[in-house]
N, C-alpha and C positions, 0 to 999 in steps of 0.2 A: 867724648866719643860721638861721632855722627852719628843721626837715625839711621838713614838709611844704612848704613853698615853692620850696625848692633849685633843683629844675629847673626851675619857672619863670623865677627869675631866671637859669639858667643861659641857658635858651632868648634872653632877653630880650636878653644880653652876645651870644650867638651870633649873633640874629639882625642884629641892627645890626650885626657883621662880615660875615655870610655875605649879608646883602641878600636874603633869600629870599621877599620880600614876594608871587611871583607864586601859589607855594607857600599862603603864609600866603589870598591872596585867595579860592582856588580852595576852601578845607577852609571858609571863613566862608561864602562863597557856598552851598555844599551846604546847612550848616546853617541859613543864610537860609529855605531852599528847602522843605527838610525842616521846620520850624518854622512855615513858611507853610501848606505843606501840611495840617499834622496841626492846625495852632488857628487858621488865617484870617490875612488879612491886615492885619491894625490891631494894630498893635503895642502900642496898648492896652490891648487886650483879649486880649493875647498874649503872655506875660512871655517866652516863651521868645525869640521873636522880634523882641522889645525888650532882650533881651540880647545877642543874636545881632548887631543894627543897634548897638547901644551899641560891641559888638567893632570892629564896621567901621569905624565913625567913630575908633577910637580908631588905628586902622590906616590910615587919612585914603584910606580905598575911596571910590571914588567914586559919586557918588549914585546912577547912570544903572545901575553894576553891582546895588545894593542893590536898586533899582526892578525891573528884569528878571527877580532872581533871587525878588522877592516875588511879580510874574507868574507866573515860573513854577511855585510850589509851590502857587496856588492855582487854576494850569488855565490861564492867561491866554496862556500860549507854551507850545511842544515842547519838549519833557525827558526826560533819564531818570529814571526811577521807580531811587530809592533804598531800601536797606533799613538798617535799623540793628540793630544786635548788638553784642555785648563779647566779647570771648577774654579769659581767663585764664592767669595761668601763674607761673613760679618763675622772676628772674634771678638771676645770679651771687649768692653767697652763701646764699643759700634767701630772696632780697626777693619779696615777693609784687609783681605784676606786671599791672596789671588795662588793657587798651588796648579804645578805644570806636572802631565803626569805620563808615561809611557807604559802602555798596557797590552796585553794579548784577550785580556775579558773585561770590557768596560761595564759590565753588571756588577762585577765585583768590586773593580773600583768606586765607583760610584758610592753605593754602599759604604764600604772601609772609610771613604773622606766624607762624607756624611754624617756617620759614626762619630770620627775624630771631633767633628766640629761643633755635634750633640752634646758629646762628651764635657769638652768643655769649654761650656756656656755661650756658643758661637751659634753659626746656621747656616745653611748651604744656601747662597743665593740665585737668582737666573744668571745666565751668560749677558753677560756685560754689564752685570750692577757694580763693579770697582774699577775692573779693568780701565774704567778711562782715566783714573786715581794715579795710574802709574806709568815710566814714561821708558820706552828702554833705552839699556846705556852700556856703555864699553865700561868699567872699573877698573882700574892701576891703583894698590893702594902701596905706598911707600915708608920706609920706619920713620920715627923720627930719627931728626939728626940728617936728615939728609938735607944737601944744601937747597933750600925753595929756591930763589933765585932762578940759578944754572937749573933744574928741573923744569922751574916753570917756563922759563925761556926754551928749553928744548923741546918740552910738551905741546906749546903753542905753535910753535915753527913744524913742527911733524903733526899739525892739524886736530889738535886735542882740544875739545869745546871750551874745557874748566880748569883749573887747578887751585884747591884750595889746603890750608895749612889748618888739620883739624889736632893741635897743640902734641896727641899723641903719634899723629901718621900724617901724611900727608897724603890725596886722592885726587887724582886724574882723570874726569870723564870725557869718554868721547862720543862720538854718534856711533851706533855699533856697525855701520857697513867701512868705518876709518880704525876698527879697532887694534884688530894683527897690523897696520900698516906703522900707526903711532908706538905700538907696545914695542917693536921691531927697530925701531929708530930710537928707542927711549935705550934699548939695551944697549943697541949699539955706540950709545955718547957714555954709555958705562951707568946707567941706573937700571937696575934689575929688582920690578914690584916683588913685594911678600906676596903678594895674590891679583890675580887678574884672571876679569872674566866677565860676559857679554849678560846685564840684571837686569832686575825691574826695579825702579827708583820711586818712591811714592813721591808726589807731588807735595802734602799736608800729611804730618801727625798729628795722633792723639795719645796724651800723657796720660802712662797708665800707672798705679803703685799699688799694693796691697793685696788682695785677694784675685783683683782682675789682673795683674802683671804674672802672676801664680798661675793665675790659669791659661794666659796668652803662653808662655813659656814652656806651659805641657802642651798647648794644642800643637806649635810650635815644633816641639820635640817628635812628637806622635806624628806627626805630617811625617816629617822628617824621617822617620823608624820605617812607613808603611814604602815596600818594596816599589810598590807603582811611583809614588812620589819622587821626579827626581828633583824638583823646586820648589820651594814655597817663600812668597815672598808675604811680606806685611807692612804699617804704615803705624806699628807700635814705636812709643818713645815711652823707655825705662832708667829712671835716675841710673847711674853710674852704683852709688852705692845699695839701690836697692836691690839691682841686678845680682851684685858681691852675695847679699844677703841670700836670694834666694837661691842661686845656686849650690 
């Protein structure tokens, strides 16, 4: 299983147990909102916001929420005015820790991810102590079984940086201002990703197992629960079977 992926798939196993879809709708919707706001509403002509509706659908939100939440970023209905920022910081083991957050009271948040990362065994760092750790990127990630070859030839021809064969999926990075352009070309030769969406790729891991993998895992979780949080990325690597365990 690739680093850089881990917690998404971990998310992915969790979520389908934990059912947290109400969670899930509310951080999409923001982004809807926020996305509409800041580049319009035609998803068009709005990559961010054509990614954001791509998330939705793939989360089967329904149209009427997608509709609303595009009114309201572009004035059409009452809203709270969002801001957006990043915290940084260090978990368990010294993993850089980079979490992206959409808020209406940044004292709060603050606090709350602060908190989290006290919690467990981490620490809120200044702005730009990881950030340069990690690199962003368009993600495609594919099942196995599908043919590498024909993928990666049509990946690379529709402008996709990378394509690698990680035994259980297959992952397709791009630059993320080619990312709807490759994803859109990728369907249309007939491969349609499990998940795609515009990350943050750490550059180095560091291998974590035992008590600190336990605690990255909660800090991890808890980012993830707290409403302002809609990202958090990390630069943990956890054995495959310790991972099993600890869940």
């Amino acid at each position: 299983m690739s680093g850089h992926n881990k917690w998404s798939t971990i998310k992915h196993k969790k979520g389908a147990a934990d059912a947290k879809r109400g969670k899930i709708f509310t951080k999409i919707i923001k982004e809807i909102t926020v996305a509409a706001k800041i580049g319009g509403g035609d998803p068009d002509g709005n990559p961010r916001l054509r990614t954001a509706i791509d998330k939705a659908k793939a989360e089967n939100m329904p149209k009427d929420n997608v509709e609303r939440a595009i009114k309201k970023g572009v004035g059409g209905l009452e809203g709270t005015n969002y801001e957006e920022t990043t915290y940084e910081g260090y978990g368990p083991g010294g993993t850089a820790v980079l979490v992206e957050v959409m808020t209406d009271n940044r004292n709060r948040t603050v606090s709350e991810v602060r908190s989290i990362f006290t919690k467990c065994n981490g620490n809120m760092g200044e702005a730009g102590c990881v950030a340069w750790l990690f690199d962003k990127k368009g993600l495609m990630i594919f099942p196995e079984g599908t043919d590498f070859d024909k993928l990666f030839e049509a990946a690379i021809e529709a402008g996709a940086d990378d394509v690698t064969d990680e035994g259980d999926q297959i992952e397709v990075l791009t630059d993320p201002s080619s990312f709807n352009a490759v994803k859109e070309a990728l369907e249309k030769a007939g491969f349609k990703p499990e998940s795609a969406e515009v990350t943050m790729i750490p550059q180095t891991q560091v291998k974590l197992e035992g008590k600190q993998a336990e605690n990255m895992l909660k800090l991890m979780e808890r980012m993830e629960d707290c409403d302002d949080v809609q990202n958090v990325y990390a630069n943990f690597d956890i054995a495959e079977e310790e991972m099993e365990k600890l869940m």
